[in-house]
C-alpha positions as CSV (number, residue, x, y, z in Angstrom):
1,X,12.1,0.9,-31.1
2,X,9.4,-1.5,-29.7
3,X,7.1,-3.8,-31.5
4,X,3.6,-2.9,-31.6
5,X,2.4,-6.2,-29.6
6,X,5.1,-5.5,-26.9
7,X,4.1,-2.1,-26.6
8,X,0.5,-3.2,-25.8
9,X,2.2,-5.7,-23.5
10,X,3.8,-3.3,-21.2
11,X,1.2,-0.7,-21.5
12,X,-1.8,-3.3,-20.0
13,X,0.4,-4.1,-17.3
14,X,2.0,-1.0,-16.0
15,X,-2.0,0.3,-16.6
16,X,-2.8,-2.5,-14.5
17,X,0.2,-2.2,-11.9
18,X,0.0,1.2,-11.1
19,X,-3.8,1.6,-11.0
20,X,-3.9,-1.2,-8.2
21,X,-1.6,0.8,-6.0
22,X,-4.2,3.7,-6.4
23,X,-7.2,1.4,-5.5
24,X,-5.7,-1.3,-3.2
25,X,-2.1,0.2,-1.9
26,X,-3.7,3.6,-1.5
27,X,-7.3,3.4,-1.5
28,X,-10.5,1.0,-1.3
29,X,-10.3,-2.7,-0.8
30,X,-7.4,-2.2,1.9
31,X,-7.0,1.3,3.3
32,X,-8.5,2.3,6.7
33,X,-10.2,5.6,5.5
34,X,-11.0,6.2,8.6
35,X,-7.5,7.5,9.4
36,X,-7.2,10.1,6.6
37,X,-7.4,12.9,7.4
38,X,-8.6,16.0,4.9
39,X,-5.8,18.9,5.3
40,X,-6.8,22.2,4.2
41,X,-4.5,24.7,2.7
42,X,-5.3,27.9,1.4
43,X,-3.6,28.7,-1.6
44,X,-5.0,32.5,-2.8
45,X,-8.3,34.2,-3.4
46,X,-11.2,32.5,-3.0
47,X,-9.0,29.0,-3.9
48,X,-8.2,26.2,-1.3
49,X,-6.5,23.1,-1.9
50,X,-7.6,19.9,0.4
51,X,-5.1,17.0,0.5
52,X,-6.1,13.7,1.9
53,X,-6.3,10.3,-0.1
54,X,-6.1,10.6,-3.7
55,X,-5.6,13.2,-6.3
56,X,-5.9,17.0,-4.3
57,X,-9.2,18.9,-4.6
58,X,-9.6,22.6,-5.7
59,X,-12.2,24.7,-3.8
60,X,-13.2,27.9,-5.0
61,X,-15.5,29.4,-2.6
62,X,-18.0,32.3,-2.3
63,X,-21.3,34.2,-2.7
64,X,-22.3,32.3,-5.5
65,X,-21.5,28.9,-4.1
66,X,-18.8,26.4,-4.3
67,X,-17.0,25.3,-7.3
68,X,-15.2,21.8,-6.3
69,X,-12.4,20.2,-8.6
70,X,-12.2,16.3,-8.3
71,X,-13.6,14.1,-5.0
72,X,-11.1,11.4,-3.9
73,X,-13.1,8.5,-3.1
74,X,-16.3,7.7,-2.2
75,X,-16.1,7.0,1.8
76,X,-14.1,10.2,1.8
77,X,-17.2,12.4,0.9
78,X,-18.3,13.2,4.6
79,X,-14.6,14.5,5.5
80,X,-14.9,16.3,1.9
81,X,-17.9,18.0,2.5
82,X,-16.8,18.8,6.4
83,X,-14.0,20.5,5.5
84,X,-16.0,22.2,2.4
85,X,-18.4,23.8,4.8
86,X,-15.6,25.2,7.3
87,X,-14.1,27.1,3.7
88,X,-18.0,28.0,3.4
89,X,-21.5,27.0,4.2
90,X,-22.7,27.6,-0.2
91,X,-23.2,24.8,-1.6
92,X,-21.3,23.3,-3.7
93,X,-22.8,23.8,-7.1
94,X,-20.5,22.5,-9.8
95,X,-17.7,19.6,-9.5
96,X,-15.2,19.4,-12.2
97,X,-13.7,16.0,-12.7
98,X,-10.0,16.4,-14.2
99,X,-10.3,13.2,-15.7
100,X,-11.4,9.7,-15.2
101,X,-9.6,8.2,-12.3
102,X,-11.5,6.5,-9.3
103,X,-8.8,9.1,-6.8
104,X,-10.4,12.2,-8.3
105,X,-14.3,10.7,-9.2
106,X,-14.7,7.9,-6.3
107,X,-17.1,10.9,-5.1
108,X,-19.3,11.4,-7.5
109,X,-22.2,9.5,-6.8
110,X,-22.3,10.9,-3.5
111,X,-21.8,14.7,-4.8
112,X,-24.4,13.3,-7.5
113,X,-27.2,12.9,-5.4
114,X,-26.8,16.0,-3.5
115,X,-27.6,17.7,-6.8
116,X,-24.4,19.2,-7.5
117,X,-23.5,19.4,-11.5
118,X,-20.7,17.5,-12.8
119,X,-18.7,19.0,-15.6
120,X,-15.7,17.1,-17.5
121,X,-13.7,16.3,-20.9
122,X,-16.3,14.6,-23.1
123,X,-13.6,11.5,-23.2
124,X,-14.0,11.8,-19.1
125,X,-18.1,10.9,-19.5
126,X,-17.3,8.3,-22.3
127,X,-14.7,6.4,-20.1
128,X,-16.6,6.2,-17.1
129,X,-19.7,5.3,-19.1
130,X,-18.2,1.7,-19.5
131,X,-16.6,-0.5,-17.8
132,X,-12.3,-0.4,-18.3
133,X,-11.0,-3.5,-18.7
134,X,-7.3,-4.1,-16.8
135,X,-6.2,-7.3,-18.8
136,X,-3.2,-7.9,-17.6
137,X,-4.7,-8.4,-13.9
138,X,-7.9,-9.8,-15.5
139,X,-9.7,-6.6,-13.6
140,X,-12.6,-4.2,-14.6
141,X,-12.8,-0.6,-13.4
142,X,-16.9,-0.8,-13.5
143,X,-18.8,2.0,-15.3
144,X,-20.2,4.6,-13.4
145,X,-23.9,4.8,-12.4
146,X,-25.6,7.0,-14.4
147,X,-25.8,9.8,-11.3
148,X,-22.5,9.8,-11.3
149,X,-21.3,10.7,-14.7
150,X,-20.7,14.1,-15.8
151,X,-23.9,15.9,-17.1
152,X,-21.7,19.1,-18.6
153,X,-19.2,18.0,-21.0
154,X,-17.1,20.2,-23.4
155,X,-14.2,19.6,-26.2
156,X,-11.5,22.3,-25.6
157,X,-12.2,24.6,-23.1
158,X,-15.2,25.9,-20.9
159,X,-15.1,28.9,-18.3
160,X,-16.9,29.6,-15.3
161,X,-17.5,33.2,-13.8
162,X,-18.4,32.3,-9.8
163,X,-16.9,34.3,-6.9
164,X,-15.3,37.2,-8.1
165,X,-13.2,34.5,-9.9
166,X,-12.7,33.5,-14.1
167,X,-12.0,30.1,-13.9
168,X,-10.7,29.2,-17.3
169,X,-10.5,25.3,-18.0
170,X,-8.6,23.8,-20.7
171,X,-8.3,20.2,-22.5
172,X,-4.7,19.6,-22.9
173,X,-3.7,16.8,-25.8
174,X,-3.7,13.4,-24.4
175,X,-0.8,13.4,-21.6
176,X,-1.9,11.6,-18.1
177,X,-4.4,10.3,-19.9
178,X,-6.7,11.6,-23.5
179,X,-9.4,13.5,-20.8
180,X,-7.2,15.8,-19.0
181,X,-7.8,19.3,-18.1
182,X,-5.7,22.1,-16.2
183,X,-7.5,25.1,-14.3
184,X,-6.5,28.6,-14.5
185,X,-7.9,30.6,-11.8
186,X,-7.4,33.7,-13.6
187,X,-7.8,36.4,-10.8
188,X,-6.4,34.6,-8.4
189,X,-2.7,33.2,-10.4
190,X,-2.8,29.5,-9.5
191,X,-3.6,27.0,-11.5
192,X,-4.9,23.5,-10.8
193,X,-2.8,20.9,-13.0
194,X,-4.6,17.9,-12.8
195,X,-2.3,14.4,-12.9
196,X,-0.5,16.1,-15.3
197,X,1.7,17.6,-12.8
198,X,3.4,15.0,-9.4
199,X,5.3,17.3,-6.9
200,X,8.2,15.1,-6.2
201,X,7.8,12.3,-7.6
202,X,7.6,10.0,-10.6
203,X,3.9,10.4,-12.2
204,X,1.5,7.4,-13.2
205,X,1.4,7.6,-17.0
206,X,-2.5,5.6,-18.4
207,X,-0.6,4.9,-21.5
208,X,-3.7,2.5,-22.0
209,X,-5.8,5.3,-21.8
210,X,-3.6,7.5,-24.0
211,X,-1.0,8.8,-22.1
212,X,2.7,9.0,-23.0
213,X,5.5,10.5,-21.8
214,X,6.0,13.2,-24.7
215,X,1.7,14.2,-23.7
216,X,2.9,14.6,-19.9
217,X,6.2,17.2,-21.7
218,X,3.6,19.1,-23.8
219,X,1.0,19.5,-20.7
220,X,4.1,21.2,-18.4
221,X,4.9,23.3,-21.3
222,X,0.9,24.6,-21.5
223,X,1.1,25.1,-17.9
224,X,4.2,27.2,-17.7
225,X,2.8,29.2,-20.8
226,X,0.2,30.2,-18.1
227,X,2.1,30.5,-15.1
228,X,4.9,33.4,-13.9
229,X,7.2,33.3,-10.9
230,X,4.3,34.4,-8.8
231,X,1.8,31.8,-9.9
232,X,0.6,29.2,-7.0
233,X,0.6,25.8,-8.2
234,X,-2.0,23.0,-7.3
235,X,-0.2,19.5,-8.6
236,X,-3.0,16.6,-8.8
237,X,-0.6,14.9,-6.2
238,X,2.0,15.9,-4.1
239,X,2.7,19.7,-1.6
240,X,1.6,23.0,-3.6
241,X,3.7,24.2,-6.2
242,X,5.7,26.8,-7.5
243,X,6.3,27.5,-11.0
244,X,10.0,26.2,-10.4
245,X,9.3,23.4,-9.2
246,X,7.2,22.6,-12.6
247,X,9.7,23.8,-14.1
248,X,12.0,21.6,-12.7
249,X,9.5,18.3,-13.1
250,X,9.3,19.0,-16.9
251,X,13.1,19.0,-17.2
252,X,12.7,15.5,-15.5
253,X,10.5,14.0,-17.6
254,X,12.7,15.5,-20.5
255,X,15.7,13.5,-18.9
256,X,14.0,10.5,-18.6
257,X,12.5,9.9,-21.5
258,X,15.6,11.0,-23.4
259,X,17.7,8.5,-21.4
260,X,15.3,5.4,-21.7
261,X,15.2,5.7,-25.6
262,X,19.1,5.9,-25.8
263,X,18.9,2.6,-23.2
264,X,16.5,0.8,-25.8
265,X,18.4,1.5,-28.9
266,X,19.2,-1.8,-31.0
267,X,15.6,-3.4,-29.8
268,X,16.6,-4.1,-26.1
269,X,14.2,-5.6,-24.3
270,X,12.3,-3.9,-21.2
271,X,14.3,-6.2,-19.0
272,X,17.7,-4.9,-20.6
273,X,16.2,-1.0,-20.5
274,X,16.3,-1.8,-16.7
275,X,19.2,-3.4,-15.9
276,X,20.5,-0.3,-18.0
277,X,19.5,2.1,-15.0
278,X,18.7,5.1,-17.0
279,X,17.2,6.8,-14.2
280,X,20.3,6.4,-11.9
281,X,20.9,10.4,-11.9
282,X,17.6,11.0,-11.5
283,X,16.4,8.4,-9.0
284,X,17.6,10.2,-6.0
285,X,15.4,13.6,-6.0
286,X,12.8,11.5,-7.7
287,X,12.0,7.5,-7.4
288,X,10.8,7.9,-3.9
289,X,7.4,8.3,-4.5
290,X,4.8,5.7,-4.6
291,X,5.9,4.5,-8.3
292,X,9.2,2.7,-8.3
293,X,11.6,3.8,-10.8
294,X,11.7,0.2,-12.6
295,X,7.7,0.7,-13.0
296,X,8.3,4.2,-14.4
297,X,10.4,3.3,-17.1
298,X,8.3,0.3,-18.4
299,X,5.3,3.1,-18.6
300,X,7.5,5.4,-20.5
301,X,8.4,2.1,-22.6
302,X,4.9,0.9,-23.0
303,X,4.0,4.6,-24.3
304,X,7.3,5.1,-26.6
305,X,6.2,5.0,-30.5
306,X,8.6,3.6,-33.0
């Protein structure tokens, strides 16, 4: 369907694009983070989900201290950790990154120094070990500092038993990107999707980082395997979440990857895919988030295999 080279193309620059919307449009070079504010929702249990700037935290509070699940960006930390201690005045002891992204481990250095133990995907520790090149934008994601890298790492799965709760995490095949993991609070019936899962909206897709449209299908399907009509759903962006409403992303992404390979049939160009409008029935209820539906469907393109 695509050549190789023009796959790579697409892929560094919709990498590129959409990254930069994270860490300029929505984050660190130009946002004021002094107006965000850190909303806190409980969701069930000992769980609480905090919104703010980035991908939304997990709490899971307690007796035996907090359990944290990804931490925004850095000059967020002291609103973090404010609204932490009103859920509980434990400390937090672990922090699970869901996977690499500077909107779910800008924190980590901070968290880091307090002493609180970082767990992740080993691909999460070997991505932020070095620096990511962006080539299409000639821009480097710098590695991590050693104080902020994970210093638990595991291949498939790992569990945690802290606050009456089983917290069962799980390395889904590469889908946002080839380090994500979903979190099953057990006891509690919500889950914790990571990027794998946008409320609303069109998702980012790192196909440089080994994402793809058909991964982003599969990790839905592993979350609804888990999930029944009373399961409470924390999305890595976007409101809390209903199993219906995952239901109704995954058919989504089914649409539109289905309609963009029937607009490149015959080796049309990305250009031409566009013009196409594939996404026209779709664009409505979906292509008002933060990615723009042209971007979208160059990120499915740039993630397509022949």
């Amino acid at each position: 369907m695509l050549t190789q080279n023009l796959r790579r193309f697409i892929g560094a620059a919709i990498t590129a694009t959409a990254l930069l919307s994270f860490s300029s449009g929505d984050a660190l070079a130009q946002r004021d983070f002094s107006k965000v504010k850190i909303k806190t929702i409980p969701v069930g249990g000992a769980v609480t989900m905090l919104m703010g700037a980035g991908g939304n935290i997990g709490v899971v509070s307690g007796a035996d201290g907090v359990f944290m699940i990804d931490d925004q960006f850095a000059p967020l930390t002291p609103k973090i950790l404010a609204a932490v201690k009103k859920i509980s005045a434990k400390p937090i002891r672990f922090l699970l990154n869901t996977h690499w992204h500077f909107d779910h481990t800008g924190g980590n250095e901070n968290l880091g120094k307090m002493g609180v133990t970082i767990v992740a995907h080993e691909n999460v520790r070997s991505t932020m070990s070095v620096s990511q090149p962006l080539k299409a934008f000639k821009m480097t994601v710098p590695a991590s500092p050693k104080i902020a890298l994970p210093v638990i790492t595991f291949n498939d799965s790992a569990t945690f038993h802290l606050n009456g709760e089983t917290i069962r995490i799980k390395h889904v095949p590469p889908a946002h990107t080839d380090g994500d993991s979903i979190v099953h609070f057990v006891n509690s019936n919500i889950i914790h999707t990571d990027d794998t899962f946008f409320n609303g909206f069109y998702p980012f897709i790192d196909v440089e980082h080994g994402g793809s449209i058909d991964g982003m299908i599969t990790a839905a399907g592993i979350t609804l395997g888990l999930a029944n009509d009373q399961t409470k759903i924390i999305p890595g962006h976007g409101p809390l979440a209903t199993k219906k409403q995952l239901v109704a992303y995954r058919d989504m992404l089914i649409k539109a990857r289905d309609a963009i390979k029937m607009a490149a049939k015959g080796g049309k160009s990305a250009d031409q895919v566009i013009a196409a409008d594939p996404l026209k029935t779709l664009n409505e209820k979906w292509g008002k988030g933060f990615l723009k539906p042209q971007i979208f469907v160059k990120i499915i393109l740039g993630g397509m295999k022949d």
